[in-house]
C-alpha positions as CSV (number, residue, x, y, z in Angstrom):
1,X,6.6,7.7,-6.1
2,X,2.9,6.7,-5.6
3,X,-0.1,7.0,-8.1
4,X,-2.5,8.8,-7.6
5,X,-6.3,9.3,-8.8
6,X,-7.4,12.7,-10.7
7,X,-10.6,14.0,-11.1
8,X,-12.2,12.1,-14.0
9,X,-13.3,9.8,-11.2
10,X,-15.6,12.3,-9.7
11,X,-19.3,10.7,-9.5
12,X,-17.9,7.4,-11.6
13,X,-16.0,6.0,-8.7
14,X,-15.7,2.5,-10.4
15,X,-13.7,0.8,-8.2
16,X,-12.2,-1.9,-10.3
17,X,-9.1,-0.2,-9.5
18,X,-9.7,-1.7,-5.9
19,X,-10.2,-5.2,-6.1
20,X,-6.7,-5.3,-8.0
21,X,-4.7,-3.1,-5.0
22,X,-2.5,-5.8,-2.9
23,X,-1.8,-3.5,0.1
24,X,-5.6,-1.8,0.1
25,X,-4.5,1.7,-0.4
26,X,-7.6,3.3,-2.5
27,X,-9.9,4.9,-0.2
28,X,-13.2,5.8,-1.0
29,X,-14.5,9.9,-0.4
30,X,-18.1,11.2,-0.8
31,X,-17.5,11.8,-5.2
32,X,-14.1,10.3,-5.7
33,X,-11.5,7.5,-4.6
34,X,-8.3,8.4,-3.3
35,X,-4.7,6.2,-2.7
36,X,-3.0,6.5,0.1
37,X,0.4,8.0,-0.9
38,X,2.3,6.5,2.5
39,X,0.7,2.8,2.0
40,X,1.1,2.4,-2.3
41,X,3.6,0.3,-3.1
42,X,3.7,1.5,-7.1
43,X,2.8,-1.7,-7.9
44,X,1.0,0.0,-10.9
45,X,-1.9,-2.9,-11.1
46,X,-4.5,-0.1,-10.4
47,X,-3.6,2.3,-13.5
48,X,-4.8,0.2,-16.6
49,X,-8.0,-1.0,-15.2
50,X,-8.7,2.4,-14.7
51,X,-12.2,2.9,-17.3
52,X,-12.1,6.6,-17.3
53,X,-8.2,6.7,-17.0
54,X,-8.0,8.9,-14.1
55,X,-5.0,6.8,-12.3
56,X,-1.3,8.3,-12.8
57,X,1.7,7.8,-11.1
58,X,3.0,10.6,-9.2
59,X,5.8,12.0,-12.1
60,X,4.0,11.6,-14.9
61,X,0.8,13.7,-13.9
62,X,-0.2,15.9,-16.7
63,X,0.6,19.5,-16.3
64,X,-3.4,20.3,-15.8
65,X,-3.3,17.5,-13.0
66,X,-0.5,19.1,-11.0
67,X,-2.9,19.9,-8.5
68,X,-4.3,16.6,-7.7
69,X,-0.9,15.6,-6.1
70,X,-1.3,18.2,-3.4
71,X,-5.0,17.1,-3.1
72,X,-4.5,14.1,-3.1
73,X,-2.3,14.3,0.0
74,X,-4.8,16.7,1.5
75,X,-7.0,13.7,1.7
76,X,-5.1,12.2,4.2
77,X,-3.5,14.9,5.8
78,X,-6.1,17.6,6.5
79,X,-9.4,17.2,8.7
80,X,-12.2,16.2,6.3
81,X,-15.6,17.8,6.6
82,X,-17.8,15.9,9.3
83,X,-14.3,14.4,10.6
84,X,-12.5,15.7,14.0
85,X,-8.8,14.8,12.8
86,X,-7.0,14.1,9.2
87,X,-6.8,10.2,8.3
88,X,-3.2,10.3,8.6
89,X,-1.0,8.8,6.8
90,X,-1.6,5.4,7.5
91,X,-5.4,4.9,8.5
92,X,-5.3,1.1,8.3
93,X,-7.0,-0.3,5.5
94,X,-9.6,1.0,3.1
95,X,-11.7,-2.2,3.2
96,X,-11.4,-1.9,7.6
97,X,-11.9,1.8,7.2
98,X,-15.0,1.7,4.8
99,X,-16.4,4.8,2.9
100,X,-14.8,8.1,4.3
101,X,-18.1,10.0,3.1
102,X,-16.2,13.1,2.8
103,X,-14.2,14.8,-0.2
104,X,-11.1,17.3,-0.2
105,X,-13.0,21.2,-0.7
106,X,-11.6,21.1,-4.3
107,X,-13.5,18.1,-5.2
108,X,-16.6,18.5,-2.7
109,X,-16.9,22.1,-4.8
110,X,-17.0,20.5,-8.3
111,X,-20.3,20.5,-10.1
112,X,-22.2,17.6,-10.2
113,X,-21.7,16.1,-13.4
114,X,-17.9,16.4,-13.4
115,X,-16.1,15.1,-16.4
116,X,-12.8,16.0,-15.6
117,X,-9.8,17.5,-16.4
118,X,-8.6,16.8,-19.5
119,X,-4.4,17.2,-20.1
């Protein structure tokens, strides 16, 4: 079961939560970071450095989260804007990839100024 990132990291995108990761599995989108569901390990290391407590593993997402697991995914499944093919599930690396500079439609649609969900 992998964590995953909601949407109270729109436009804070802190990235503690990256220098911790030991297999390098947060990516970085246009508004938001994003793991990689195929590379986390569930180490959990990410989750309490988290400063707007946006990080939650996979079963215990809130009921007003539930969609974040499917977008989440969709980060690395589906074709981003301004990208010919998805990530896939296994792009390499965040740190060798760099800044995708592209988010899922859900999150590329939010309003600027995001707070987030709250559960």
């Amino acid at each position: 079961m992998a964590f995953l990132i909601g949407d109270a990291c729109v436009d804070v995108k802190d990235r503690t939560c990256t220098s911790v990761c030991p297999v390098d599995c947060i990516y970085e989108g246009d508004r938001k970071l994003y793991i990689n569901p195929a590379e986390c390990i569930d180490c959990g290391a990410c989750e309490p450095l988290c400063p707007v407590e946006a990080i939650y593993i996979e079963d215990d997402v809130p009921d007003a989260l539930r969609w974040a697991v499917a977008d989440n995914e969709a980060f690395f499944s589906q074709s981003l804007p301004g990208r010919d093919t998805p990530l896939g599930p296994a792009p390499g690396g965040a740190r060798d990839l760099g800044p995708i500079g592209a988010d899922t439609p859900y999150i590329a649609a939010l309003p600027s100024g995001w707070r987030g969900t709250r559960p």
